[in-house]
C-alpha positions as CSV (number, residue, x, y, z in Angstrom):
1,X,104.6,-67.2,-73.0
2,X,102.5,-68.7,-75.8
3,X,101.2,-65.5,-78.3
4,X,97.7,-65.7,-80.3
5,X,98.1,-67.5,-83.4
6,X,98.6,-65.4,-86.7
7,X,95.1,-65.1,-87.4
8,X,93.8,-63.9,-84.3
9,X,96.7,-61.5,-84.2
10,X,95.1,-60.3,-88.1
11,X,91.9,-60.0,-86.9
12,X,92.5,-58.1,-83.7
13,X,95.2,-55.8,-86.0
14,X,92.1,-55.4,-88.8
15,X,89.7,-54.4,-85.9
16,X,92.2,-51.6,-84.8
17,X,92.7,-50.6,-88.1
18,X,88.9,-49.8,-88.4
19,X,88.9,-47.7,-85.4
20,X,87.0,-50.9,-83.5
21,X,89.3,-50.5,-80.1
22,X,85.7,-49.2,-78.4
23,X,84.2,-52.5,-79.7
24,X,87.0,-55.1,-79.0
25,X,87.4,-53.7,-75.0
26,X,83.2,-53.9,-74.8
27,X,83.7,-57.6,-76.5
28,X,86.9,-58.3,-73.7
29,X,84.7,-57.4,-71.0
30,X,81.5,-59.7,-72.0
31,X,84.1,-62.3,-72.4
32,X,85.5,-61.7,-68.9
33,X,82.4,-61.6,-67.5
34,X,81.1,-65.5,-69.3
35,X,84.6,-66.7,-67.8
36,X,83.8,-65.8,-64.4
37,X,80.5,-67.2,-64.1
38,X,81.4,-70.4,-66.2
39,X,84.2,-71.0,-63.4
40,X,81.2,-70.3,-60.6
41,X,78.8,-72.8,-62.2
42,X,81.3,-75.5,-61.5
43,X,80.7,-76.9,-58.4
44,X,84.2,-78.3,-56.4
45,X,87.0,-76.3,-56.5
46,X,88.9,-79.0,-58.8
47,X,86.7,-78.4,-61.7
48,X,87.0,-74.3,-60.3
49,X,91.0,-74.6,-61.4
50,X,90.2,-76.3,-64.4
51,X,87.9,-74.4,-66.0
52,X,90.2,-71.3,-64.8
53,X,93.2,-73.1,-66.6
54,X,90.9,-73.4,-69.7
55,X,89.8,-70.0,-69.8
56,X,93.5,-68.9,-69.3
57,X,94.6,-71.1,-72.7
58,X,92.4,-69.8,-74.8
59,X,93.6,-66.1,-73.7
60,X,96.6,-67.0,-74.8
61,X,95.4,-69.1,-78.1
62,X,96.7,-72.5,-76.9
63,X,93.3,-74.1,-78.3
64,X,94.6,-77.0,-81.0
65,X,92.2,-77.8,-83.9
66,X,91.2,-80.5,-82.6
67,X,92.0,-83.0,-79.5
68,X,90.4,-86.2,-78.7
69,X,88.1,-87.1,-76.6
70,X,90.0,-89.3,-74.8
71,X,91.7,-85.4,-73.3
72,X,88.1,-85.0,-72.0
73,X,88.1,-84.4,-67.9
74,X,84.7,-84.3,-65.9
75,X,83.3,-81.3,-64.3
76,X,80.5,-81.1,-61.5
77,X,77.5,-78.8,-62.2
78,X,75.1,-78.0,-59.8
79,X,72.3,-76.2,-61.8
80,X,72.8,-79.0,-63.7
81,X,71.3,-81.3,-61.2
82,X,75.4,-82.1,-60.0
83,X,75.3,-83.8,-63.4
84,X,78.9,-83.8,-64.6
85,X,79.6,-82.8,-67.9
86,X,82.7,-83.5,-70.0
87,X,85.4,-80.9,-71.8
88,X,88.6,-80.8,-73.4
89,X,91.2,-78.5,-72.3
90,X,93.0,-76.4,-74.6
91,X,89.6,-76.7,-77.2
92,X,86.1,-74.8,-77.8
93,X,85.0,-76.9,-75.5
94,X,84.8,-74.3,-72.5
95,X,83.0,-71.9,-75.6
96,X,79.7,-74.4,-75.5
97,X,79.7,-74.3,-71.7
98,X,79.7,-70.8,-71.7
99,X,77.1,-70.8,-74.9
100,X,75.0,-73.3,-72.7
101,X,74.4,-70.6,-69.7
102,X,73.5,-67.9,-72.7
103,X,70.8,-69.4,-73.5
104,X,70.4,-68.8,-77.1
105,X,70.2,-72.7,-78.3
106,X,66.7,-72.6,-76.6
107,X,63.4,-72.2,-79.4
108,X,61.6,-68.8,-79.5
109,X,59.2,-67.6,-77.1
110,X,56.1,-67.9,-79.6
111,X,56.6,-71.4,-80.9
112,X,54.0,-73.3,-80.6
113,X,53.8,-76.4,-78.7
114,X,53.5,-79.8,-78.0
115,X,56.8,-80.6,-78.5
116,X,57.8,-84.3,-79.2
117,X,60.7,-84.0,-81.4
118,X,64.0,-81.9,-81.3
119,X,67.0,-81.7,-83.4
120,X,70.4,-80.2,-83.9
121,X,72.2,-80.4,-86.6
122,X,75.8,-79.9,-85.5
123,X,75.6,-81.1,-82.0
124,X,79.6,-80.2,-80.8
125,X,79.6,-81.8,-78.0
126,X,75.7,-82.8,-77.1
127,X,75.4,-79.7,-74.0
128,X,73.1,-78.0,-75.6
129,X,71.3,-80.9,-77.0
130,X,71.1,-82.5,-73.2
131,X,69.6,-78.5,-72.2
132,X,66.9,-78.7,-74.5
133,X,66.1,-82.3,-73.4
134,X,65.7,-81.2,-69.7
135,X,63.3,-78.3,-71.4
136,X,61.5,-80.7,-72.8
137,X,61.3,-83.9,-71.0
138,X,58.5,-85.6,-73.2
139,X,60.3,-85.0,-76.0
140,X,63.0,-87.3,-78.0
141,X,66.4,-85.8,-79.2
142,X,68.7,-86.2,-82.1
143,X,72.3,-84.8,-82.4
144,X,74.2,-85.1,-85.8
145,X,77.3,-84.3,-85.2
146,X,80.4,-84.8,-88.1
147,X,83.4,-84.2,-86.3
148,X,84.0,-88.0,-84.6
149,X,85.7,-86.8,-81.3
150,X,82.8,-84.5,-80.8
151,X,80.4,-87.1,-81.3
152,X,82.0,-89.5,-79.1
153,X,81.2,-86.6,-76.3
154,X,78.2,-86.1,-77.0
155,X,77.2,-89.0,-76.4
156,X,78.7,-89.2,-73.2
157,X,77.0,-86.0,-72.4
158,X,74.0,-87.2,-73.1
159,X,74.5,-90.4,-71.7
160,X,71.9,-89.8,-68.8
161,X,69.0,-89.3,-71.0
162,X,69.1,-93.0,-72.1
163,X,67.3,-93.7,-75.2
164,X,65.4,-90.8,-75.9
165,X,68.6,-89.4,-77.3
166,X,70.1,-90.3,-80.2
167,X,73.9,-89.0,-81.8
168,X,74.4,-89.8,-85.5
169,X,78.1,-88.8,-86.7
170,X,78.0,-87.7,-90.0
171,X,77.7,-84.1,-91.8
172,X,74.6,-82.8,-93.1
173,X,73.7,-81.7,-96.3
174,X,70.7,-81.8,-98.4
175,X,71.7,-84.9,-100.2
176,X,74.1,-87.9,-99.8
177,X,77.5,-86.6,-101.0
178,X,80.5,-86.3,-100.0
179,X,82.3,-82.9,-98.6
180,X,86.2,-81.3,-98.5
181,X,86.6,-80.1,-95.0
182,X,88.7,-78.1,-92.7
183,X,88.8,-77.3,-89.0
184,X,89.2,-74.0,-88.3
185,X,90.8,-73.1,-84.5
186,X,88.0,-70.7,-83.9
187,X,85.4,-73.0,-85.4
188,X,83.1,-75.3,-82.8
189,X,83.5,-77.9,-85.7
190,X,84.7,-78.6,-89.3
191,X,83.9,-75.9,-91.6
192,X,83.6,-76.1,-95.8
193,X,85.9,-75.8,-97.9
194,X,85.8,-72.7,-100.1
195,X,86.0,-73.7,-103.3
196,X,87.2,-72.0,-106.9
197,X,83.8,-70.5,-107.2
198,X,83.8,-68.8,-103.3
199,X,80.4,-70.2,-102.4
200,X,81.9,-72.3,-100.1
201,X,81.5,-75.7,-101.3
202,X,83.6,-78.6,-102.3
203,X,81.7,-81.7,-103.2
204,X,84.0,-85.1,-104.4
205,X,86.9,-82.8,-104.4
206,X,89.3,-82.7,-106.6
207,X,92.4,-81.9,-104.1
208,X,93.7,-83.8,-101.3
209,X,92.7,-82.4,-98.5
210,X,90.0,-84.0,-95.6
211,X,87.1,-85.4,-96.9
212,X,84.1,-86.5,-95.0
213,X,80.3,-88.4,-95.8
214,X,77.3,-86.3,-95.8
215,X,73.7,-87.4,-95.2
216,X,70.7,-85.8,-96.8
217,X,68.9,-84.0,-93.8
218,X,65.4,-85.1,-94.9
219,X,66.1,-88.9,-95.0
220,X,67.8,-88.5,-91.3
221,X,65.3,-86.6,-89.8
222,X,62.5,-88.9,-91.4
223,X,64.3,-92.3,-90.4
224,X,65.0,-91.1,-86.5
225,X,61.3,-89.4,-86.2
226,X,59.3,-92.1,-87.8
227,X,57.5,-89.4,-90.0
228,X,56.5,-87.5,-87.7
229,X,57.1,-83.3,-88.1
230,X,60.3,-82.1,-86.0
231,X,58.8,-79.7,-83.7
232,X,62.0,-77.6,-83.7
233,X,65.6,-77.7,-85.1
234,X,68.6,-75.9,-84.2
235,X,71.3,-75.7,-87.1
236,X,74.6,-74.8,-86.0
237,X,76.6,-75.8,-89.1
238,X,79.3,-73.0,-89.4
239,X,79.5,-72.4,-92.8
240,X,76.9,-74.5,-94.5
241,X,74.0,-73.5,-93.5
242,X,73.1,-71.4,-97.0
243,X,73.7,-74.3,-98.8
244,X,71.1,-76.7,-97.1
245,X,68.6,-73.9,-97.5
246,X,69.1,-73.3,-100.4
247,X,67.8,-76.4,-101.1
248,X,65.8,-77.1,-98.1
249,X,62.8,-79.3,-99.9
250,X,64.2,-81.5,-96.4
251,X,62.9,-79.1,-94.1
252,X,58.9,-79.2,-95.0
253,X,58.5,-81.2,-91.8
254,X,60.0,-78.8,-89.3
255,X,58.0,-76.5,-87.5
256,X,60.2,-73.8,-86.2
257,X,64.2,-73.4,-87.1
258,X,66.7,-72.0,-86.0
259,X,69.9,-71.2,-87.7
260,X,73.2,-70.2,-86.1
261,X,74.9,-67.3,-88.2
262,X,78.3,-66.9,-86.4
263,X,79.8,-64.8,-89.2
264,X,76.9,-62.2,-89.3
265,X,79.3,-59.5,-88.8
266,X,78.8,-59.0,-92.2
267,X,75.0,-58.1,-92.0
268,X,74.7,-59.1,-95.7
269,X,75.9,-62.6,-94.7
270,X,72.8,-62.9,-92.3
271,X,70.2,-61.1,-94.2
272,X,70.9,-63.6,-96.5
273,X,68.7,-66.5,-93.9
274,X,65.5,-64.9,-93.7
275,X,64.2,-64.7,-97.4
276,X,65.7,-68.8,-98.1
277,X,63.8,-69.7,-95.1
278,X,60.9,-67.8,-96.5
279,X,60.8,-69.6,-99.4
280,X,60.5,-72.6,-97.3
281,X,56.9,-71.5,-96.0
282,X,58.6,-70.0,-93.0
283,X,57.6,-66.9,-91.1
284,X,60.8,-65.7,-90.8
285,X,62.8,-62.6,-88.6
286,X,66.5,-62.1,-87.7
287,X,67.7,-61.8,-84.3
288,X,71.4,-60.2,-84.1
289,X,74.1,-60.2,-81.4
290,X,77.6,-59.2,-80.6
291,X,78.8,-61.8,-82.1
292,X,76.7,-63.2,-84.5
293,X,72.8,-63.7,-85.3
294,X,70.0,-66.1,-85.5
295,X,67.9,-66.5,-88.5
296,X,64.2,-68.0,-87.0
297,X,61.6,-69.7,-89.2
298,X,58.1,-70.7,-88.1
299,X,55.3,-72.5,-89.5
């Protein structure tokens, strides 16, 4: 039998460590819970035993980094309108189904509408890009998406919503540049490189390593919308997401934001969202979770 890889096996032996056990069964049980309604969502018992089979891989860490999307097989959803969406076994890919049902990619109960344009920066695998689309069915879409397997997904998963969606596979970044990268196994896509300074930022590195282009967020958004203000964006960039507020002149056209913070369980890390996006003429206000938070801006 496979075992959990060494730094699962760390963190769980960290979390014991800290007297956590309470914590990590309450954390078992939620995922238990996901896993059994993501294999009920699926609608013919073929996609039942493969979303079971997924579920049992990543138990037992079998995800790899990364497979192609090639490995991608098709699954029947119902709720979904029997649309069929596509996932890799032994990936994240069963994580954004489960994510999808959660909810949390949706905007804020008190944004203000019409809404006509909707972006994500770091689309995975274009679910929850194709959710808020069937929200919002006058609206237009736009994915970016670095990771090129991911991208070639997403736009198969959005396939069905014809031109008013649009994937672009590149990184984002608050200027053209380019970025040292690294997938991490429990990543959703390629994370930053720390570099010598710890602020989690290589740009033209120096070492050999995986390098990718990066697109200044302003000119993207601005070229796919015409000039017109993005009615909302959801940024779900693992760990560069203080660095493109930091210097978020880009984001003066967005209405409302928000910003995935999966490593908020340091609450320092999070606090850190809501004054940058107040400096950007935001409203701002955190909204934690088990496992994370999100950082929500309005205008």
């Amino acid at each position: 039998m496979d075992q959990p890889d060494g730094t699962r096996l760390h963190r769980l032996v960290e979390h014991l460590r800290r007297g956590e056990a309470p914590q990590l069964a309450a954390g078992a049980a939620r995922q238990a819970g996901r896993g059994l309604r993501s294999v009920a969502r699926v609608g013919d018992a073929t996609g039942r035993l493969r979303m079971m089979r997924m579920l049992a891989e990543s138990a037992l860490g079998r995800e790899e980094d990364q497979r192609p999307a090639s490995a991608a097989r098709p699954f029947r959803v119902p709720e979904l309108g029997d649309r069929i969406v596509w996932l890799r076994p032994r990936s994240r890919d069963y994580a954004a189904f489960q994510f999808l049902a959660e909810g949390h990619h949706m905007p804020p109960a008190d944004m203000p509408g019409p809404v006509r344009h909707i972006a994500v920066f770091g689309a995975n695998i274009g679910l929850l890009l194709a959710d808020l689309a069937d929200e919002y069915p006058e609206a237009r879409v736009l994915g970016i998406e670095p990771d090129f397997d991911n991208a070639v997904l997403a736009r198969r998963n959005t396939e069905h919503l014809g031109d008013r969606a649009t994937i672009i596979d590149t990184a984002v970044w608050h200027r053209d540049t380019t970025l040292e990268v690294g997938w991490g196994r429990d990543a959703w896509g390629l994370d930053l490189a720390a570099d010598q300074t710890g602020n989690g930022t290589v740009e033209h590195p120096q070492t050999v390593g995986p390098v990718i282009e990066a697109s200044d967020a302003g000119r993207l958004l601005t070229d796919w919308s015409g000039g017109a203000p993005v009615d909302y964006l959801l940024v779900s960039v693992e760990t560069a997401w203080r660095e493109i507020l930091r210097h978020g002149d880009w984001a003066r056209d967005v209405r409302c934001i928000k910003v995935e913070i999966s490593d908020a369980h340091s609450a320092e890390t999070a606090q850190d969202a809501v004054p940058l996006l107040e400096k950007l003429g935001f409203r701002a206000r955190l909204e934690t979770l088990p496992w994370g938070a999100f950082a929500i801006g309005l205008r």
